[in-house]
Structures are given as structure tokens and as C-alpha cells.
C-alpha positions as CSV (number, residue, x, y, z in Angstrom):
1,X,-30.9,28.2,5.7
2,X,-29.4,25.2,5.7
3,X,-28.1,24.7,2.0
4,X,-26.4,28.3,2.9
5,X,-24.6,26.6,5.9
6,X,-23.3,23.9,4.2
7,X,-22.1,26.8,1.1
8,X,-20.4,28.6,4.1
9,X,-18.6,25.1,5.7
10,X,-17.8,24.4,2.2
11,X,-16.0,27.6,1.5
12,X,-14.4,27.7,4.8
13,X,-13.3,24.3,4.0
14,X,-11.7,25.8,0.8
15,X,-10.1,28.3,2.3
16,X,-8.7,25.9,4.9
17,X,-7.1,23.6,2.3
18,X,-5.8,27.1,0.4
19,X,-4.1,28.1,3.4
20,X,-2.6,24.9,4.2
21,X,-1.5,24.6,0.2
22,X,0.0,28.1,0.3
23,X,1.8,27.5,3.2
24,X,3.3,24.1,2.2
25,X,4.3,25.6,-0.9
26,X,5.7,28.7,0.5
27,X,7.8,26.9,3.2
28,X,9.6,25.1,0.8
29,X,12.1,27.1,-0.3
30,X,15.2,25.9,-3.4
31,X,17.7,23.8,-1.8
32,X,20.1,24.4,-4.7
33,X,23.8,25.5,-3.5
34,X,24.7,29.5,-4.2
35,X,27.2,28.5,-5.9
36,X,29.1,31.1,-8.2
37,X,29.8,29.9,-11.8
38,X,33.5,29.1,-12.3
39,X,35.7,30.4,-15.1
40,X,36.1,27.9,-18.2
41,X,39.3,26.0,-18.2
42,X,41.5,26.9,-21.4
43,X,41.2,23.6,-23.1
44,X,42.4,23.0,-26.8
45,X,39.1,22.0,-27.9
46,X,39.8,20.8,-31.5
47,X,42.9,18.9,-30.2
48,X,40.2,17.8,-27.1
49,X,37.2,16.3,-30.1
50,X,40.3,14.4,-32.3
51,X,41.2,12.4,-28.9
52,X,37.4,11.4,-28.7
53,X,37.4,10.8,-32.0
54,X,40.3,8.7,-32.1
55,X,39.2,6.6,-29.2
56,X,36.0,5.9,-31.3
57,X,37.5,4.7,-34.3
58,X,38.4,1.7,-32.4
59,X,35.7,-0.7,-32.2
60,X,35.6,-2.0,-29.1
61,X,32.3,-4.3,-29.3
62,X,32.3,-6.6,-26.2
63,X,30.3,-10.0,-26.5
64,X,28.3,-11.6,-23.9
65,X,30.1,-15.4,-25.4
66,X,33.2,-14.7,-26.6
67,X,35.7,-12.9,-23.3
68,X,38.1,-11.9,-26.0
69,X,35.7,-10.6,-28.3
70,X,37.3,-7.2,-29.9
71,X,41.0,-8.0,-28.0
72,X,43.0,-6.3,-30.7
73,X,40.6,-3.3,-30.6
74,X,40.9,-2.8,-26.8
75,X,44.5,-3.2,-27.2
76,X,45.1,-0.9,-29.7
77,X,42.8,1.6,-27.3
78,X,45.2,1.2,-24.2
79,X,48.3,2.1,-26.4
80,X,46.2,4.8,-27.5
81,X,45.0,6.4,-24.3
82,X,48.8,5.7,-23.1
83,X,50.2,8.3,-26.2
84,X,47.2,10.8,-25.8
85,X,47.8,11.4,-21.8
86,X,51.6,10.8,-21.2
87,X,51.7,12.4,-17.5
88,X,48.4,10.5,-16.6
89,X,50.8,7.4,-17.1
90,X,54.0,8.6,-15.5
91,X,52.2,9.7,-12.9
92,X,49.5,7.3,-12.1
93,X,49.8,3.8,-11.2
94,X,47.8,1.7,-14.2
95,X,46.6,-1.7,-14.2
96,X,44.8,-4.6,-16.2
97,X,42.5,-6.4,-14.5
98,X,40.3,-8.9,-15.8
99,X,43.1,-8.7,-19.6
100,X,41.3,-5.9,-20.9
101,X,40.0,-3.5,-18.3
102,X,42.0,-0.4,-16.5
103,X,42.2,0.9,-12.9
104,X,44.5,3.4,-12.1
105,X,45.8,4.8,-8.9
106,X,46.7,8.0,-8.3
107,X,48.4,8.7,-4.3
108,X,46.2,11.3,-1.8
109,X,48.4,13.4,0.2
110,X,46.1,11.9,3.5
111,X,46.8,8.5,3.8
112,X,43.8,8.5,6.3
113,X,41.3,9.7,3.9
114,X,38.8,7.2,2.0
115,X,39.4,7.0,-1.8
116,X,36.9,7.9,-4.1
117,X,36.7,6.6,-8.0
118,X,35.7,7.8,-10.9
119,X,34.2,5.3,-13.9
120,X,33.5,5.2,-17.3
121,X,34.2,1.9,-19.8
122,X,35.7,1.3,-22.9
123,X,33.2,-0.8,-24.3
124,X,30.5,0.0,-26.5
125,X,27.2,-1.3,-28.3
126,X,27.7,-3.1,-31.6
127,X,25.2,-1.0,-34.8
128,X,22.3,-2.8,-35.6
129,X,22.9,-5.0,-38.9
130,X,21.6,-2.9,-41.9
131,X,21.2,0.3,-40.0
132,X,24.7,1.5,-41.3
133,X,23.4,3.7,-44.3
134,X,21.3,5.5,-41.7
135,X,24.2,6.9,-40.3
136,X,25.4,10.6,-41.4
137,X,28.6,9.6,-40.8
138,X,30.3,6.1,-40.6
139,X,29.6,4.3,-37.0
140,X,33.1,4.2,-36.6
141,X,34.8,7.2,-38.2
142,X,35.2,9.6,-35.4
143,X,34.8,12.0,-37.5
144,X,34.2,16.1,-36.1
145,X,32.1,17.6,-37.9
146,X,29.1,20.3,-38.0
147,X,30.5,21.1,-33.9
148,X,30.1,17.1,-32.9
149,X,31.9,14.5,-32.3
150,X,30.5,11.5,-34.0
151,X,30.4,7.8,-33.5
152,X,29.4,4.6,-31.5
153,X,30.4,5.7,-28.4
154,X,30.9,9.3,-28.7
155,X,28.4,9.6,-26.2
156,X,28.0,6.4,-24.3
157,X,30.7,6.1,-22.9
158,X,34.0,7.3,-24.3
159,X,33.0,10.9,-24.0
160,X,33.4,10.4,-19.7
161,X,36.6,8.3,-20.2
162,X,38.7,10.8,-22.1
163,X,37.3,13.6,-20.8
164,X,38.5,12.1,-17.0
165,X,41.5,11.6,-18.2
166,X,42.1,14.8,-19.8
167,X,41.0,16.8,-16.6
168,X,43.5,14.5,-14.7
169,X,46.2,15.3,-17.2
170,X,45.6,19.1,-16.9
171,X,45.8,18.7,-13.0
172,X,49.0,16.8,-12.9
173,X,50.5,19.3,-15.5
174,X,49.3,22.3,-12.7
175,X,51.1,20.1,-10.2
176,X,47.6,19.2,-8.3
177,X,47.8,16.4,-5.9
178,X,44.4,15.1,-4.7
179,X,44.1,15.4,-0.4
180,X,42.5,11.5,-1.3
181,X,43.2,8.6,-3.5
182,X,41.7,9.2,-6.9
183,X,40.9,5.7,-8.4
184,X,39.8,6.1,-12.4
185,X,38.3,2.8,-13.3
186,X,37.3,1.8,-17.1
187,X,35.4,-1.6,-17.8
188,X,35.6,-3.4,-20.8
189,X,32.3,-5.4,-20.8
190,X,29.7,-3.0,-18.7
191,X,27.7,-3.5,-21.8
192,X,27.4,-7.5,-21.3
193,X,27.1,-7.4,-17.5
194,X,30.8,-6.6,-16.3
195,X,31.2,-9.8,-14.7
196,X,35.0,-10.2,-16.6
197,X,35.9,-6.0,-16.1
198,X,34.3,-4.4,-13.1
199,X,33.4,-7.1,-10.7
200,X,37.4,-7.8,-11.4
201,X,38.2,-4.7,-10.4
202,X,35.9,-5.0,-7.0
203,X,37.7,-7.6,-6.5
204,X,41.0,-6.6,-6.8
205,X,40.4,-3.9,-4.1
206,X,38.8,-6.3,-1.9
207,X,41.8,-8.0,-1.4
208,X,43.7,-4.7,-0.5
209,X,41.1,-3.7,1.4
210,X,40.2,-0.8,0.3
211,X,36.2,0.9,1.6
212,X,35.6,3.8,-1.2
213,X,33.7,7.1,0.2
214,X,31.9,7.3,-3.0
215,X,31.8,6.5,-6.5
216,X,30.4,8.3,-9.6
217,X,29.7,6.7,-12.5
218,X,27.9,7.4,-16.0
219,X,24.3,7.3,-15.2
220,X,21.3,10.6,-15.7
221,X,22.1,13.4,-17.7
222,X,22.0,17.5,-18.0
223,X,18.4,17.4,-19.0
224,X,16.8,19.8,-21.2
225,X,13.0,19.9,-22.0
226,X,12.4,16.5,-20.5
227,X,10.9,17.3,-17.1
228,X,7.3,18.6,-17.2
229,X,7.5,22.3,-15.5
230,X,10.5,23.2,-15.0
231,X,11.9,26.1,-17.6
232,X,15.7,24.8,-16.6
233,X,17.5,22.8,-17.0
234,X,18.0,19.4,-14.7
235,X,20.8,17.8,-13.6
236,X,19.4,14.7,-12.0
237,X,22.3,13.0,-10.3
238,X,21.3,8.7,-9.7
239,X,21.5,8.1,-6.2
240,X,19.8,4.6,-6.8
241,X,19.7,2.0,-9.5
242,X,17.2,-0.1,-10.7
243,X,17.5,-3.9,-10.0
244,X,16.8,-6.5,-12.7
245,X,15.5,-10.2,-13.5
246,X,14.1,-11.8,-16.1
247,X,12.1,-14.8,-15.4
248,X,11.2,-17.8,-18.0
249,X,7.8,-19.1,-17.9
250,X,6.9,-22.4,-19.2
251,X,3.2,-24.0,-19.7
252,X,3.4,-28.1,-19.9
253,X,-0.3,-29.4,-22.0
254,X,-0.8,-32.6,-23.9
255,X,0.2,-32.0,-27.5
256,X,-1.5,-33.6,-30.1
257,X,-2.8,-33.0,-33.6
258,X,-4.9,-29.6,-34.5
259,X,-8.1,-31.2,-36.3
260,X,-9.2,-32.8,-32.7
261,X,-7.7,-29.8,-30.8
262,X,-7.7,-29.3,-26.7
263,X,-10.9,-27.7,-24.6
264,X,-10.9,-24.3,-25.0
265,X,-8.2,-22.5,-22.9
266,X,-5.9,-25.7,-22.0
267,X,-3.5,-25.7,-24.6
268,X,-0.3,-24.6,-23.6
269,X,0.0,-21.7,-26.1
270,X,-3.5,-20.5,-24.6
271,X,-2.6,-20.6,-21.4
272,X,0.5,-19.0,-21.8
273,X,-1.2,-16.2,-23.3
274,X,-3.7,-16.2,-21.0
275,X,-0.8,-15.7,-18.6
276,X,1.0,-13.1,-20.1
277,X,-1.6,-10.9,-20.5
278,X,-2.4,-11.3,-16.8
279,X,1.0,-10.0,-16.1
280,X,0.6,-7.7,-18.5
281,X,-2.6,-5.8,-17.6
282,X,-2.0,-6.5,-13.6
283,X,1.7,-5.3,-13.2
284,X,3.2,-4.3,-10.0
285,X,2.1,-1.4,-8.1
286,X,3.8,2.5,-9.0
287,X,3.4,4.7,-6.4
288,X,5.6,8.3,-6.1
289,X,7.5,8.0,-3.2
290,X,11.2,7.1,-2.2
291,X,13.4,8.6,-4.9
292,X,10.8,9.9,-6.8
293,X,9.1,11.8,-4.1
294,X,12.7,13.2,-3.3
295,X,13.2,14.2,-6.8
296,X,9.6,16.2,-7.3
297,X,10.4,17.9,-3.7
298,X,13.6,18.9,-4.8
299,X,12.8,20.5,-8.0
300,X,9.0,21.9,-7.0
301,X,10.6,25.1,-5.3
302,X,12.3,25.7,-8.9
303,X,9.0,25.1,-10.6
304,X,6.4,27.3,-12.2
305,X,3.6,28.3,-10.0
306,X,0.6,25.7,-10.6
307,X,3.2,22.7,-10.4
308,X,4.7,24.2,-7.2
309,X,1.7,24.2,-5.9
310,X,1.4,20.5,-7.1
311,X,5.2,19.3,-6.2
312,X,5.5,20.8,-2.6
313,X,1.8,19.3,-1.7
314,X,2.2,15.5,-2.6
315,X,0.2,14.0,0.1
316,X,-3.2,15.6,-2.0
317,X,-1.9,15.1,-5.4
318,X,0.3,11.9,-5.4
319,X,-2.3,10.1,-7.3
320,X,-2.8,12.9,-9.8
321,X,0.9,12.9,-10.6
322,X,0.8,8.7,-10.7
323,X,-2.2,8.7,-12.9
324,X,0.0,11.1,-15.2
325,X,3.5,9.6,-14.9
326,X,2.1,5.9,-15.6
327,X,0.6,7.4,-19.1
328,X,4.6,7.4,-20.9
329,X,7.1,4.5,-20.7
330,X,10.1,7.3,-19.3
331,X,8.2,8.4,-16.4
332,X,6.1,5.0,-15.7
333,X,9.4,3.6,-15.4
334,X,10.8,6.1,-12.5
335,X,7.7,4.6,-9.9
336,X,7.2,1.0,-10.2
337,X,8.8,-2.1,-11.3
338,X,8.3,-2.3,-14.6
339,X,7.2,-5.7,-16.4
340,X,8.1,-6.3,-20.2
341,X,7.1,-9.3,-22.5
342,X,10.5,-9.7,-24.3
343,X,10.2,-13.3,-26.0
344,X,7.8,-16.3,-26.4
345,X,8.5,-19.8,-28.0
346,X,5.7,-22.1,-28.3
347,X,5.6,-25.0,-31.5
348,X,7.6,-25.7,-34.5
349,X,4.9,-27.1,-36.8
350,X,1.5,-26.4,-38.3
351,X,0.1,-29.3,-37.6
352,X,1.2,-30.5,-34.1
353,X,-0.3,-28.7,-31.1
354,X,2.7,-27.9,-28.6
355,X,2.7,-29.5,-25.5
356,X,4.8,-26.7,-24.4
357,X,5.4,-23.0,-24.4
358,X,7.8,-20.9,-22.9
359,X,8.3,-16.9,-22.7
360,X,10.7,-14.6,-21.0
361,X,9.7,-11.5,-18.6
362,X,11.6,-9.1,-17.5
363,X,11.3,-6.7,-15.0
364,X,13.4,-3.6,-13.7
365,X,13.0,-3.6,-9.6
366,X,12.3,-0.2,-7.7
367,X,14.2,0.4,-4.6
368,X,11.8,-0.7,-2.1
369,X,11.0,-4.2,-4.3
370,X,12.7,-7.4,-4.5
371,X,13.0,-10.5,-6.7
372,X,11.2,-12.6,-4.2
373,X,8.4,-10.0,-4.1
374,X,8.6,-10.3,-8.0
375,X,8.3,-14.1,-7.8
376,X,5.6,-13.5,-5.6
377,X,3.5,-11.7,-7.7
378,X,4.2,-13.9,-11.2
379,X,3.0,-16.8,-9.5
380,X,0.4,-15.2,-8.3
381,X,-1.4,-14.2,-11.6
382,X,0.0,-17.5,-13.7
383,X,-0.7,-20.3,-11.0
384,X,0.5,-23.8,-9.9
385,X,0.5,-25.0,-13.9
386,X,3.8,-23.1,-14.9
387,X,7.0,-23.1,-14.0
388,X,9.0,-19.5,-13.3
389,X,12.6,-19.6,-13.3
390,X,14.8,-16.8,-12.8
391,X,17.2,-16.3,-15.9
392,X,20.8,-16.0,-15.0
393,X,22.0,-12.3,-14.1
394,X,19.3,-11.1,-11.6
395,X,20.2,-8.2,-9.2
396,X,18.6,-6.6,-6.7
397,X,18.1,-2.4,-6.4
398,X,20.5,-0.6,-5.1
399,X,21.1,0.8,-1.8
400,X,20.0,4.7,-2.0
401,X,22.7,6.9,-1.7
402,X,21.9,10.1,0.4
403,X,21.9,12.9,-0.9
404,X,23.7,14.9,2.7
405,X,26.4,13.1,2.3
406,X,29.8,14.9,1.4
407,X,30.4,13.2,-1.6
408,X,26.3,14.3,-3.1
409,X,27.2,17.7,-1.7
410,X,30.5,17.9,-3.9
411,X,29.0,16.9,-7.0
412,X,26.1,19.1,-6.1
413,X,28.9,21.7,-5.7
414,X,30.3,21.2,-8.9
415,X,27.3,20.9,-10.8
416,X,26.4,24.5,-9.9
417,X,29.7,26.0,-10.6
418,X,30.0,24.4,-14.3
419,X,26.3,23.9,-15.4
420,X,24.9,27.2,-13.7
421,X,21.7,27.5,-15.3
422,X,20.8,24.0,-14.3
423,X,18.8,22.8,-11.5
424,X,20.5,20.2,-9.4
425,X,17.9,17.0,-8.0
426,X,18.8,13.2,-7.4
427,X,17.0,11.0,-9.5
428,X,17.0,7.3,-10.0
429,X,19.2,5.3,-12.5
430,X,16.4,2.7,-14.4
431,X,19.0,0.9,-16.2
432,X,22.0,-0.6,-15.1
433,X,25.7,0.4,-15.0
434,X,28.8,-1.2,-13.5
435,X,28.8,0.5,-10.4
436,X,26.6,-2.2,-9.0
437,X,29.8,-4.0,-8.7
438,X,30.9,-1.3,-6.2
439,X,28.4,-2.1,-3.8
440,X,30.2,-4.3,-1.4
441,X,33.6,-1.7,-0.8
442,X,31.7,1.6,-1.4
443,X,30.0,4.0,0.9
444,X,28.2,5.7,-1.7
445,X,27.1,5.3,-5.3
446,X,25.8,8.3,-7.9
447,X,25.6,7.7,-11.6
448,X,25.6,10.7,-13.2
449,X,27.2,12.1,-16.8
450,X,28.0,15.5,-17.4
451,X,26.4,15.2,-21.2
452,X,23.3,17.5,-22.1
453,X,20.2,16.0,-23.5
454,X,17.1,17.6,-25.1
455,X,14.3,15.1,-26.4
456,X,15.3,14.5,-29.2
457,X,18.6,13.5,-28.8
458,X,17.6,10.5,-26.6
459,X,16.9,8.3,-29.7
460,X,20.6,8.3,-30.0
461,X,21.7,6.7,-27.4
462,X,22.5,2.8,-28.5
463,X,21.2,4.3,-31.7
464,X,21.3,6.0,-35.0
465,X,23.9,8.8,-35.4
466,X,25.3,9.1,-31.7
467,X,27.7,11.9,-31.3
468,X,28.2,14.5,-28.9
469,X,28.9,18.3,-29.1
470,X,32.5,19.4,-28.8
471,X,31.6,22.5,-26.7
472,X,29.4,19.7,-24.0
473,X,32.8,17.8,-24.5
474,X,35.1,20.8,-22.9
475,X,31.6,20.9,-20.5
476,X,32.8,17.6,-19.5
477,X,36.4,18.2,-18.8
478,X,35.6,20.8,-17.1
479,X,33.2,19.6,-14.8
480,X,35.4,16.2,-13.8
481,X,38.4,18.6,-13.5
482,X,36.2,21.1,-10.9
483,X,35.4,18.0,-8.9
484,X,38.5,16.9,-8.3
485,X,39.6,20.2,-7.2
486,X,36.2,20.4,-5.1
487,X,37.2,17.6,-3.0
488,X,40.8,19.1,-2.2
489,X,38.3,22.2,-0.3
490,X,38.1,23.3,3.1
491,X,35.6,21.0,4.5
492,X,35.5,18.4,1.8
493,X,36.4,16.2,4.6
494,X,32.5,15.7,5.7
């Protein structure tokens, strides 16, 4: 009797947590915009791939050492850019900041409005040494071909600077004037930090005072076949960025010769390996919550039913999706501050035991962490014996932008019209971008690209064969050119 009472609490039990699953799940309903598709623009799209492919074939390699790394190459891009979009530069006001990087203006009919901007950079990565043969095409050809155009930077990030500047030259040629100052804003070193191009630019604006409703930089992607569950494809817009530090660590031990070596574990290279490991196997905490609870709850509703069920009901399966997300280094990365071993020094000889060793860690912070929290925990797990410094170039996260604000709503807006079959969700930005500059004289900050993605094109990316399709290209345009229109809307003014 009484193993058939517990049966019957157990079931009711069951069918209790059922109910209370269902009902979650159920009560959750899309929070995607009806938005209906919009007609595509009628955009020359061979003339549309030769401008990309012209602004490749310039090799605009910035250097972390050298400020005037590349300074014929960006120069040569600026006349460039000034033949390919004449009314963009009758129209607009442009300006150099910093020698080599571009803001320009272009006049809102409300005075009173906040601006917004729009950014992209000139700059690009260099090709690894001896990697050049791997290429399909020459690096630097521009070449169209087989529906793409290819090249270093074809995709990161010429691709959102001329296709910015073409929707603004099809505007002014349709005499559009924005209802609020557009500001276009193109780095020239946002691959080695953007202290000399965008921080410039901040700074520049500071002085005229100027307080931004929102920025939208490069940042997540049109995702295809990336996130577990959903059939669609997502358009994750960044509302947050990652922050970053890398710390060196440095072990002091008596160094001496190797045939009357030191007790076991008190050379320097032991310890420090001893230490790394440590930091290694005990890294901070992951945990889905903050943007990456917002981003599961926004795209469970468009989900299939088992990970519905999972999605909309986090506060039962939060540790089932951690334990799953930890297991690869893209999704480990989206819920904790990650910890990477990226370079140890330690002796010069065979012969001599070091007395010291050094290594560099570096760590992407979650929103929510800090660098002192980070500091914290090294010296925690290496102890009163070493020395952590923090390397030059340490940010904290970003703020997170919301996603009810006018500007989120816009781009939401847009999204929907241009990329229909695509789910809208924010997401979080785990590498950096300029817009970090932008803190400081900006409301809002989203980093988001309008370029598709499937798996296997990630590789590309900084890599081998980088291109992007011409018919994502007119995608592009078409999506910068909707926003702009977008914010000229009834009700645009929030």
C-alpha cells in the first residue's frame, strides 16, 4: 500500500511539473516583428561586386608599430571611394581624423534629434606568410568570380563599408534626407586596437558635443545551421561585447645547473606549469544567464518542440544546456570568461636551469565580470610566488544595450523586412570591434553585419579564401538602405 502511494505522489508529481512545463512553453509566444518583406532595391549588381572588388585590391594592412603602416594604400582607398560615390561626397561632409580614418556627416532635417552612426573600417588582416598558394584566387585580386567576391577583406570588413556607402548614394540620388544626423564612420586600425582611428573619432565628437542614440557596427551575422534547433535562420544582433585582458605571469626560482637540479616542484618552469594548468582546468565560472538567457528565450518560441520545451523552461534545464554549451569552444565562449594559454618563455640554454619563467593569459570578460574579479581569481590558483601583470590594452565588457529601445526595434524592423526567413534574437559580441570607443557619447551600441554564414564558411574569416557572395552583397545594400529609411518612420522617434 504504501510503495503504491508513493507510485501515485510520484505521478502526480509528474504531471505537476508537465503542466507547469506546458504552460511555460505555451505562454511564450515569438516576439519576432510582422513585418512584411520589402521589395528588392534595383541595384547594378555586377557594377555593385567591381566596387568591392576594387576596394580590396588595395592592401590596407594596419600595424600595431608602425602608425603609417600601408599610408599609400589607404590613400589610394580614399581617392577611390571619393570616384566610386560622387554625391556621397558632394553631399556629405567628410573628414580625416587620426591621417587615415573617415567620418562623415550627413545634416537631419530635426536639429533636435540624436544622431546615430553607422561603422565599418578600412583596415584589414595581413595573410599568413606561406598560406598564399592556398588561396583560389590571389589575397588581393578582387577578383568576381563563381558569384563571389573574393579577397582579404571581401568579407571583414569592406563588404559593410561600400555597401553603406552605396545605400547612402542611392538615397541621396532619390533625394532622401534623414529626419536625424547620419554619421558613417570608417577606422583604419580596428584591427590593432583603434587607438589612432576610432577613439580619434570619439574624440572629435566629444569636443562638439555630440550624445549618439545608437550605433551599429560589424559584429554577429545571418546565421545559418549554427544554432542547435532552430530550422531558420538567425540574425543575432550584439547588444554586448566581450571585454579583454591578458595578464603576464612570472615565476622567480634559484637557477643553477641541471645535474644538481631543484626539489621536485620548485623550479620556476615547474611551477609555472603547475600554475597554468591550475588556471587551466579551474577557469571561471559559465552560467546561462544575462545575454545568453535573453538569446535562448528569444529564439525558444521559434524552436522545434523538444528544445521549446527546453528554451522556455531554463530554471529546470540551465545546467543541461551549460553542461552542453561548455562541450565546443563557440558556445563555451557565449557563458563565461574564457581563459586561454597564449605564450610561455622560460630558459635559453640546455644546461642552465631558469631562474625565471613567464607566460601570457588571456581572457575574454562576460558582461557581469570584471578585470579585478579576473585578478582575483589568477592569484587565487597561482599564489603569493608570481607576479600578474595586466598587459597593456585591457577593457572592460560592455554595457548591454536593450533590446526595447528604438534603435534594437529599427534594426529588428529592418532585419524582418530584408532577411524574412530569418529569426531575429540579440546575442553577444565575444570579440572586439571599435565601437567600444563609442561608449562614452553613445546611448546604445549593437554590432551586427548583414553577411550570411553557414559552418563552413566561418573558417574564412581572417582566413583562407575569404570572399563574399555578390547576391549577400546587394543583401547588404539593401538592408543598410531599409534602415535608414526605417528611421525617417512614423514613430521612429521612440
Amino acid at each position: 500500500m504504501l510503495f503504491k502511494r508513493l507510485l501515485l505522489l510520484l505521478l502526480a508529481l509528474f504531471l505537476v511539473l508537465a503542466g507547469i512545463l506546458a504552460v511555460n512553453t505555451l505562454r511564450k509566444g515569438s516576439l519576432q516583428l510582422q513585418i512584411s518583406p520589402t521589395s528588392r532595391l534595383p541595384i547594378d549588381e555586377k557594377r555593385l561586386a567591381e566596387k568591392l572588388g576594387g576596394a580590396v585590391r588595395l592592401r590596407t594592412v594596419a600595424a600595431y608599430d608602425d602608425a603609417d603602416a600601408g599610408a599609400g594604400e589607404f590613400l589610394k582607398l580614399h581617392a577611390y571611394l571619393e570616384q566610386q560615390f560622387p554625391r556621397v561626397h558632394a553631399s556629405l561632409q567628410r573628414e580625416v581624423v587620426g591621417t587615415y580614418s573617415l567620418l562623415y556627416t550627413w545634416p537631419g532635417s530635426d536639429a533636435g534629434a540624436k544622431p546615430v552612426m553607422l561603422m565599418a573600417h578600412q583596415d584589414v588582416v595581413s595573410v599568413a606568410p606561406g598560406t598564399e598558394a592556398n588561396w583560389q584566387v590571389p589575397p588581393f585580386s578582387g577578383e568576381v568570380k563563381s558569384g563571389h567576391v573574393w579577397g582579404r577583406g571581401a568579407w571583414d570588413n569592406k563588404s559593410n563599408l561600400i555597401s553603406q556607402l552605396e545605400a547612402v548614394e542611392m538615397l541621396l540620388a532619390a533625394g532622401f534626407q534623414p529626419r536625424q544626423t547620419v554619421y558613417l564612420a570608417f577606422g583604419h586600425d580596428e584591427e590593432v586596437t583603434g587607438l589612432r582611428g576610432a577613439l580619434q573619432i570619439v574624440k572629435l565628437l566629444q569636443a562638439r558635443k555630440v550624445r549618439l542614440d545608437f550605433v551599429l557596427d560589424e559584429g554577429l551575422l545571418v546565421t545559418d545551421g549554427i544554432v542547435p534547433g532552430l530550422s531558420r535562420p538567425a540574425a543575432l544582433v550584439g547588444i554586448a561585447e566581450k571585454g579583454f585582458m591578458s595578464l603576464t605571469l612570472k615565476a622567480s626560482a634559484t637557477p643553477g645547473h641541471p645535474s644538481l637540479p631543484p626539489p621536485k616542484g620548485t623550479s620556476a618552469i615547474s611551477m609555472m606549469s603547475t600554475a597554468l594548468k591550475r588556471l587551466d582546468d579551474d577557469q571561471l565560472p559559465a552560467g546561462v544567464r544575462g545575454v545568453a538567457k535573453e538569446m535562448f528565450e528569444t529564439l525558444a518560441p521559434e524552436m522545434g518542440a523538444l528544445q521549446r520545451v527546453v528554451f522556455s523552461n531554463l530554471w529546470l534545464f540551465a545546467p543541461l544546456v551549460q553542461a552542453q554549451l561548455e562541450k565546443a569552444s563557440g558556445t563555451n565562449a557565449f557563458i563565461r570568461t574564457t581563459t586561454a594559454l597564449t605564450t610561455v618563455q622560460a630558459g635559453d640554454r640546455g644546461n642552465i636551469v631558469p631562474g625565471e619563467a613567464s607566460a601570457t593569459v588571456n581572457f575574454h570578460i562576460l558582461p557581469g565580470d570584471s578585470r579585478d574579479g579576473v585578478m582575483a581569481h589568477v592569484k587565487a590558483r597561482t599564489g603569493e610566488r608570481f607576479e600578474a601583470k595586466a598587459r597593456p590594452g585591457s577593457d572592460e565588457a560592455s554595457p548591454i544595450s536593450p533590446t526595447t529601445s528604438t534603435g534594437y526595434r529599427q534594426i529588428h524592423r529592418t532585419l524582418r523586412s530584408v532577411f524574412p526567413e530569418a529569426i531575429v534574437a540579440p546575442g553577444l559580441m565575444v570579440a572586439r570591434s571599435d565601437s567600444r570607443h563609442f561608449i562614452p557619447i553613445a546611448e546604445h551600441i549593437y554590432r551586427f553585419s548583414p553577411n550570411r554564414a553557414k559552418p563552413d564558411e566561418l573558417d574564412r574569416f581572417h582566413g583562407t579564401n575569404e570572399r563574399i557572395s555578390v547576391s549577400n552583397l546587394v543583401e547588404m545594400v539593401n538592408f543598410y538602405h531599409r534602415l535608414l529609411e526605417n528611421l525617417n518612420a512614423p514613430g521612429s522617434e521612440g
